[in-house]
C-alpha positions as CSV (number, residue, x, y, z in Angstrom):
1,X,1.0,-27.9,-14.3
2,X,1.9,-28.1,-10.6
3,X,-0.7,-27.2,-8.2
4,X,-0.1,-25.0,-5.6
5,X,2.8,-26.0,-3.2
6,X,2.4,-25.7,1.2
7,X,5.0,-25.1,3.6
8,X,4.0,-25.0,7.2
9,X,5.8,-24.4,10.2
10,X,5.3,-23.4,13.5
11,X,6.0,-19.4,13.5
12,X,7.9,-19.4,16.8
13,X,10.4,-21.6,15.1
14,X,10.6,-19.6,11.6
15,X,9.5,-15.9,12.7
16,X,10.7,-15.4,16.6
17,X,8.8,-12.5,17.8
18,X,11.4,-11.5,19.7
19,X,13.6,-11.5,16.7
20,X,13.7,-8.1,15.0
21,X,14.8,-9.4,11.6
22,X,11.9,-12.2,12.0
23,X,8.9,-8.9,13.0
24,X,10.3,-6.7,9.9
25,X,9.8,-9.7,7.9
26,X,6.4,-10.2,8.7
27,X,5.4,-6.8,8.2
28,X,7.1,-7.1,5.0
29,X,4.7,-9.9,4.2
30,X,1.6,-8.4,5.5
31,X,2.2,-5.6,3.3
32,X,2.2,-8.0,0.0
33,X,-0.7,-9.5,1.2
34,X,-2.8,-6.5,1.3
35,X,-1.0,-5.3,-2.0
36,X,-2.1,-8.5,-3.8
37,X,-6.2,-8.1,-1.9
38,X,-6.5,-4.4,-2.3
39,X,-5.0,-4.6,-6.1
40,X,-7.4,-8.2,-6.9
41,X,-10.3,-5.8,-5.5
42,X,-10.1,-3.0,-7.5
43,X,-9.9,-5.0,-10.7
44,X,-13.1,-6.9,-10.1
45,X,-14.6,-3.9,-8.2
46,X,-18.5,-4.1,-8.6
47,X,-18.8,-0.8,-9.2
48,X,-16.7,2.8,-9.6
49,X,-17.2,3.7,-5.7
50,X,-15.3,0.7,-4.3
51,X,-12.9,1.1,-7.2
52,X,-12.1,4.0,-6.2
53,X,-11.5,3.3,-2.6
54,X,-9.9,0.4,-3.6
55,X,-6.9,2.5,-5.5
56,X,-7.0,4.7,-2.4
57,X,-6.2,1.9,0.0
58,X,-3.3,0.3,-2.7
59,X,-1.7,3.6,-3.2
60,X,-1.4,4.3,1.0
61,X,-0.4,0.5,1.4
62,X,2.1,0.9,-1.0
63,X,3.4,4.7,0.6
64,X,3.8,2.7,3.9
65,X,5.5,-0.3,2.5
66,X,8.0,1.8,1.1
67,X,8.5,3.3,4.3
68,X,9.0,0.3,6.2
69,X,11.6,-0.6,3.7
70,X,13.2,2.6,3.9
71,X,13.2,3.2,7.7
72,X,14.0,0.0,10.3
73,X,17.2,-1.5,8.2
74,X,18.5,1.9,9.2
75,X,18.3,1.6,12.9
76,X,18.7,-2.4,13.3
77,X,22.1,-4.0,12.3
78,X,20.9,-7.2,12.0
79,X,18.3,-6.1,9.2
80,X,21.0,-4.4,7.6
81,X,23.0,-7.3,7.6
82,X,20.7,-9.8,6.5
83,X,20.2,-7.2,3.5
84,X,23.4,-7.0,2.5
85,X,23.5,-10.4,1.5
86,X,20.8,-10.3,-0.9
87,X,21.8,-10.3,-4.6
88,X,22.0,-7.3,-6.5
89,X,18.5,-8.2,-8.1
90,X,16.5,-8.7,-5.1
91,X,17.8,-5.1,-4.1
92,X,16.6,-4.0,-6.9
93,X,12.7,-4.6,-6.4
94,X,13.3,-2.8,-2.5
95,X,14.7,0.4,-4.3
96,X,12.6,0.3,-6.4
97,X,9.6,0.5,-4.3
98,X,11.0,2.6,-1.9
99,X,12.0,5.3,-4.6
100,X,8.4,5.4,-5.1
101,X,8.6,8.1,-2.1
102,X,12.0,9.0,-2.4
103,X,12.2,12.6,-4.6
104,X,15.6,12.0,-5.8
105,X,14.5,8.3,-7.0
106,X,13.9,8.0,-10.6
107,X,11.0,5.4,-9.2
108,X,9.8,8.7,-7.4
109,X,6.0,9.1,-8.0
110,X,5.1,12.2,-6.7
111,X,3.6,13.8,-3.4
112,X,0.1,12.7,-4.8
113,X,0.9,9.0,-2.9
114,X,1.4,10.4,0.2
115,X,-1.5,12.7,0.1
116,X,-3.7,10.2,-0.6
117,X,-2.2,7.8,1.7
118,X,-3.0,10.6,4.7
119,X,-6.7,11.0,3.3
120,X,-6.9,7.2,2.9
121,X,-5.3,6.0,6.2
122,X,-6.7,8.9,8.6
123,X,-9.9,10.8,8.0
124,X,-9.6,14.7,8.3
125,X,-11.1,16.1,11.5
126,X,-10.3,19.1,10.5
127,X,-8.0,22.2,11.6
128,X,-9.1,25.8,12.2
129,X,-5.7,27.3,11.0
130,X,-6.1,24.8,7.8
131,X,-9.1,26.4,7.1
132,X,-8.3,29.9,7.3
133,X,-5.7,29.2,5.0
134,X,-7.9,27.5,2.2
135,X,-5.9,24.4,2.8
136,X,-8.4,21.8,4.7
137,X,-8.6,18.9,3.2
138,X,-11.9,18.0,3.5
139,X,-12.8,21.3,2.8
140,X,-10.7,21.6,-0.3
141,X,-12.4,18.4,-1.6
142,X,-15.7,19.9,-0.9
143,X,-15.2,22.4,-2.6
144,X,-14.5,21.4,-6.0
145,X,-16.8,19.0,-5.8
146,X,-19.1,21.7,-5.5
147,X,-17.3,23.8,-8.5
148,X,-18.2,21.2,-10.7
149,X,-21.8,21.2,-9.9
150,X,-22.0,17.8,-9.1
151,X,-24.9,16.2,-7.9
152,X,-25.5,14.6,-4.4
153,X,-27.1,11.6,-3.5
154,X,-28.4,9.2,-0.5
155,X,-29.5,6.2,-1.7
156,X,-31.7,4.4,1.1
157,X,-32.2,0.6,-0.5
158,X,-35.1,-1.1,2.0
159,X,-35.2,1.5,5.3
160,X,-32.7,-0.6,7.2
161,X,-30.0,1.6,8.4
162,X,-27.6,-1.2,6.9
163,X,-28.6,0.1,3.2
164,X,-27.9,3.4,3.4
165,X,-25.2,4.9,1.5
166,X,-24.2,8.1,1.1
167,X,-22.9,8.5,-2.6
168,X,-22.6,12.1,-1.9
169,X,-19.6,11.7,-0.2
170,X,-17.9,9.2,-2.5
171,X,-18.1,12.0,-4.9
172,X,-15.9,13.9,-2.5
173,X,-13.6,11.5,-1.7
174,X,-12.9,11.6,-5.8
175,X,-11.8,15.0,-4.8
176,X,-8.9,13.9,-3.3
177,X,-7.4,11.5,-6.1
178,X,-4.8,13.2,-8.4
179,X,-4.6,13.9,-12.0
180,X,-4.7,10.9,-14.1
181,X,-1.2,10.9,-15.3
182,X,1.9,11.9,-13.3
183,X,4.7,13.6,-14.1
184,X,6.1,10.8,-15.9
185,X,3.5,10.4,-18.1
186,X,2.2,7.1,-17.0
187,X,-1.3,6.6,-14.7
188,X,-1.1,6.6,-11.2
189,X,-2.9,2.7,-11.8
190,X,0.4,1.7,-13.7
191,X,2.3,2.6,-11.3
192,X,1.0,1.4,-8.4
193,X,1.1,-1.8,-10.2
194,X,4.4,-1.3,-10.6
195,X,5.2,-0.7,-7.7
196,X,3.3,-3.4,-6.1
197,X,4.7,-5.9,-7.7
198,X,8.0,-4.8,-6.9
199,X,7.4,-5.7,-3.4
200,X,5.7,-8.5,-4.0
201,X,8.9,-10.1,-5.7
202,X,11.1,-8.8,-3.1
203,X,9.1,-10.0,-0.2
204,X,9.2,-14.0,-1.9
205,X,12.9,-13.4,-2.1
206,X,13.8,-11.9,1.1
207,X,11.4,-14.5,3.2
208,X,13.0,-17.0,0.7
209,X,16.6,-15.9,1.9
210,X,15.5,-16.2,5.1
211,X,14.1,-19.8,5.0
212,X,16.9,-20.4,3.9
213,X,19.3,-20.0,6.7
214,X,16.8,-22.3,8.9
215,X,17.8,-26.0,10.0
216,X,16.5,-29.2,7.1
217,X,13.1,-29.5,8.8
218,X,12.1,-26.9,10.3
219,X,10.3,-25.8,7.6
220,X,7.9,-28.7,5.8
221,X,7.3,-28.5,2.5
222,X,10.8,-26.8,1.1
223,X,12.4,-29.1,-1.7
């Protein structure tokens, strides 16, 4: 079997900061990266804490991917262009991750994904007027943490403030994760997986395209 294959460049040459095609591309990249980190983590996850967090951190990636995909080839030609020459296919893995937050997408997961992603991506500091009206996060989380009688912890490993952990609140944060199927049926896991590898595929393809147009050379290691 092949091993794995290099290409190298220099980025000014491939990914021109000042081209805005070239930035959106790189985002797009960025976000498969921490798709493929954040998913590779939570399956070998040493234990259900950082499991946990680890779904927490796919799920907002992937609400954020699909807004990047959804909002810049709107308000830059050149994007729109260069994504109307994709094939048909290739399109296909973009909608389909950007349904995920799209409520008249059949890809459409629900507003649990973007819930998370605003308890994941930006802790609560709380709001007065949120409170008053029962609708705090933090507090909400809290709260049925607290209906369920669970248990808090602090587990202090050898006195250095480095081993501390606060298990207590990991039991909150479980709080804020939604039921454990959607209202398709299928776990929130499955389809983050889904949708993950949707932009995985896409982001090979459309970086693909776009090596594509470059000059023989520029690029070392394309066939």
């Amino acid at each position: 079997m092949d091993g794995p294959r290099l290409l190298s460049f220099q980025i000014a040459d491939v990914f021109d900061p000042s081209d805005e095609l070239a930035r959106w591309l790189t985002v797009l990249a960025m976000a498969s990266n921490d798709f493929w980190r954040f998913f590779r983590w939570m399956e070998e996850a040493s234990d259900g804490p950082t499991r946990i967090l680890a779904f927490r951190l796919e799920a907002a990636a992937l609400f954020e991917a699909a807004r990047h995909l959804t909002k810049p080839p709107t308000q830059w030609p050149r994007i729109a262009k260069f994504l109307s020459r994709l094939p048909p296919d290739v399109l296909a893995d973009r909608d389909r991750v950007r349904g995920t937050i799209d409520p008249k997408s059949e890809f459409y997961v629900g507003d649990w994904l973007e819930r998370l992603r605003n308890v994941t991506f930006h802790y609560p500091d709380g709001h007065p007027a949120k409170s008053q009206a029962k609708k705090e996060e933090v507090e909400q989380a809290m709260a049925r943490a607290v209906a369920q009688g669970i248990e808090g912890k602090i587990t202090i490993a050898t006195g250095s403030f480095g081993d501390v952990r606060f298990e207590f609140a990991d039991e909150v944060a479980v709080q804020w994760l939604p039921d454990g199927e959607t209202s398709h049926g299928t776990s929130q896991i499955v389809l983050l997986r889904e949708g993950g590898i949707a932009l995985a595929k896409f982001a090979q393809r459309a970086i693909g395209a776009h090596l594509a147009t470059l000059p023989r050379g520029v690029v070392s290691g394309l066939p």
